[in-house]
BAFI-3210 file (N, C-alpha, C; in Angstrom, 3 decimals, decimal comma, padded with zeros to 6 digits):
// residues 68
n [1|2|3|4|5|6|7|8|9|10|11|12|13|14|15|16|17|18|19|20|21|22|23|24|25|26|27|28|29|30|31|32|33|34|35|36|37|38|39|40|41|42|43|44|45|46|47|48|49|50|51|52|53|54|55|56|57|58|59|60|61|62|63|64|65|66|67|68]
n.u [-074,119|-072,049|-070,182|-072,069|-074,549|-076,504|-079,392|-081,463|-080,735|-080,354|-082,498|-084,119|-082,419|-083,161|-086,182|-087,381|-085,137|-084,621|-087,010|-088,207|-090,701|-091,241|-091,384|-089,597|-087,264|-086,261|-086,064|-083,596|-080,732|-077,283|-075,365|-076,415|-078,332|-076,248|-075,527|-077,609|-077,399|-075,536|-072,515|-069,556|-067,695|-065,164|-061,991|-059,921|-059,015|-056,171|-053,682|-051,364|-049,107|-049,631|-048,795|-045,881|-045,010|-045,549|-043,461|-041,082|-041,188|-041,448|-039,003|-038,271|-035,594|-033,188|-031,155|-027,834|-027,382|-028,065|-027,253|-028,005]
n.v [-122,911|-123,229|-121,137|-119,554|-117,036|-115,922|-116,087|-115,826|-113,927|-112,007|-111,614|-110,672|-108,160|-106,818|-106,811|-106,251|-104,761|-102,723|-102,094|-103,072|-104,214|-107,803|-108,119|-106,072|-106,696|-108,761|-108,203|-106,865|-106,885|-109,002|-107,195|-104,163|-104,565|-104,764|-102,155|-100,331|-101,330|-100,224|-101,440|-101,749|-102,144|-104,729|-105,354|-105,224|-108,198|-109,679|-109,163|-110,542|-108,747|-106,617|-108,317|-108,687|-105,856|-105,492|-107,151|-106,162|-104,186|-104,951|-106,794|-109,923|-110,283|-108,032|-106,017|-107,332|-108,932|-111,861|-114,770|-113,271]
n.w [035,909|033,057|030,724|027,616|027,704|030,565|030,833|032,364|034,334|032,637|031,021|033,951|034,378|031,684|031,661|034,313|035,550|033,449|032,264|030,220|027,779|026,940|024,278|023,630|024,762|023,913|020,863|021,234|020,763|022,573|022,707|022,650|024,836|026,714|026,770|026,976|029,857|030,996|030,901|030,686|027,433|027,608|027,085|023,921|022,042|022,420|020,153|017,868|017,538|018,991|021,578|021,006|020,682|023,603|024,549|023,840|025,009|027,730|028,913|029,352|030,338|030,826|029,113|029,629|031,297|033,347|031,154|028,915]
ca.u [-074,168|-070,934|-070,489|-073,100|-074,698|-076,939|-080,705|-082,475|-080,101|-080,348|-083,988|-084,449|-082,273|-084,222|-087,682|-087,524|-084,080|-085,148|-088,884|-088,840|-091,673|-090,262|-090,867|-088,426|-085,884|-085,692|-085,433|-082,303|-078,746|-076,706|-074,584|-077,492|-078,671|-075,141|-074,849|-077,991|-077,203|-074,059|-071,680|-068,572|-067,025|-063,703|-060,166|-059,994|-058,356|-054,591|-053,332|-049,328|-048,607|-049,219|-047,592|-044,728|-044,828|-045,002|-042,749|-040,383|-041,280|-040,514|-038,286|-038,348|-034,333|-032,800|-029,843|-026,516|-028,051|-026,554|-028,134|-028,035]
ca.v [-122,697|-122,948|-120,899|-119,391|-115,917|-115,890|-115,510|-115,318|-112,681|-110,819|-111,274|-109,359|-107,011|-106,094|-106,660|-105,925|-103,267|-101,443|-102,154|-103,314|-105,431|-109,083|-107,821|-105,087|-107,397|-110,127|-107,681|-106,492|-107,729|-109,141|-105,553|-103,606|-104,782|-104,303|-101,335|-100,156|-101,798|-099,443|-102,506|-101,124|-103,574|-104,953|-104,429|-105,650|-109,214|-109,491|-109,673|-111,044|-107,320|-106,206|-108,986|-108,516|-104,590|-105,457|-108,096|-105,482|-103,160|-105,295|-108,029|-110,945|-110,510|-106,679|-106,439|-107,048|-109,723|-113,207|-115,412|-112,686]
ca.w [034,459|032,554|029,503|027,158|028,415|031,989|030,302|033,571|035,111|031,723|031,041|035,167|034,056|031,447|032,185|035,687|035,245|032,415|032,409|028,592|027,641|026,373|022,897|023,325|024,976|022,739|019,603|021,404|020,745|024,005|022,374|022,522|026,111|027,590|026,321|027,942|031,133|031,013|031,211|029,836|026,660|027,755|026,700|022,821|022,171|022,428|018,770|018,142|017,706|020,628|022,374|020,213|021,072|025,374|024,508|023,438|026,202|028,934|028,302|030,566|031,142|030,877|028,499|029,992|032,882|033,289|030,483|027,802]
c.u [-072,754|-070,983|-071,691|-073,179|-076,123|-078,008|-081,544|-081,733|-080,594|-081,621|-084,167|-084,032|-082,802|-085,225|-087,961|-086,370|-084,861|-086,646|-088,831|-089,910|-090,622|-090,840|-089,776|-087,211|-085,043|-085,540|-084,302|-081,449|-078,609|-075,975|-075,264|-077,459|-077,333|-074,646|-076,175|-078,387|-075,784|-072,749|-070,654|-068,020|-065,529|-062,618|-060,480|-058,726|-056,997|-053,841|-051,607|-048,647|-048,575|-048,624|-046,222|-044,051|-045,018|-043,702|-041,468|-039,460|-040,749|-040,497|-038,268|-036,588|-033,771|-031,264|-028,576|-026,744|-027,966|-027,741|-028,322|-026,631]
c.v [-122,381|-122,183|-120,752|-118,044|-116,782|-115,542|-114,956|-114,134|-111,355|-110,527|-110,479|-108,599|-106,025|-105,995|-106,250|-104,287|-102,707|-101,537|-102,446|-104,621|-106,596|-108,444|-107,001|-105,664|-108,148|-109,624|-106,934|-107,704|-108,029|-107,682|-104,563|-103,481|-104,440|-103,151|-099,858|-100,061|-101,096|-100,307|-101,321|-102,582|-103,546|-104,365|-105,213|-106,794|-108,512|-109,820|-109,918|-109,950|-107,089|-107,158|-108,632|-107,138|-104,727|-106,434|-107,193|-104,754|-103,347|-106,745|-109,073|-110,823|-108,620|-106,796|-106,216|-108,247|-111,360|-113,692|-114,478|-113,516]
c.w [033,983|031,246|028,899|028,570|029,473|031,122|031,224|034,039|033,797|031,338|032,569|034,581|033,331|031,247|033,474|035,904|034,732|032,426|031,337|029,013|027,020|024,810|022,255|023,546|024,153|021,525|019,926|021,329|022,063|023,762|023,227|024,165|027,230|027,604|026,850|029,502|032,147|031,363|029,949|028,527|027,227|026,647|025,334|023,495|021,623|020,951|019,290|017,664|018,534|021,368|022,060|020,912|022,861|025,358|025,096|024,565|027,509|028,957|028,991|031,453|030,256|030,156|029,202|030,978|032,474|031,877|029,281|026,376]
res [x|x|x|x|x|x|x|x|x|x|x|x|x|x|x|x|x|x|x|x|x|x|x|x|x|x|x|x|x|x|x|x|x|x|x|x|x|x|x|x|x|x|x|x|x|x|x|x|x|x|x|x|x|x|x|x|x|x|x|x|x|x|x|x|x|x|x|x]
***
């Protein structure tokens, strides 16, 4: 299965994990359900600030170093 969320893994989890009935599952969010499943949410997307600000931080070449 490429892409798109895992239904069968996530339907066990929670009909078989949590014990919800399928009416309780399916009126949950994928949010919701991951969030009972204690999945942590990842790191937030990389905006062109923060690149900008590691950019900054650590430079690809160190000032004074051949190629400056």
């Amino acid at each position: 299965m490429s892409g798109g969320l895992d239904w069968p893994g996530l339907m066990r989890a929670g009909l078989r994990g949590l014990g919800l009935r399928p009416e309780q599952f399916w009126a949950l969010t994928p949010a919701e359900l991951a969030l009972m499943l204690g999945v942590e949410a990842g790191p937030p997307a990389m905006t062109r600030e923060r690149l900008a600000e590691l950019a900054a931080r650590y430079p690809d070449r160190r000032p004074g170093s051949p190629g400056e």
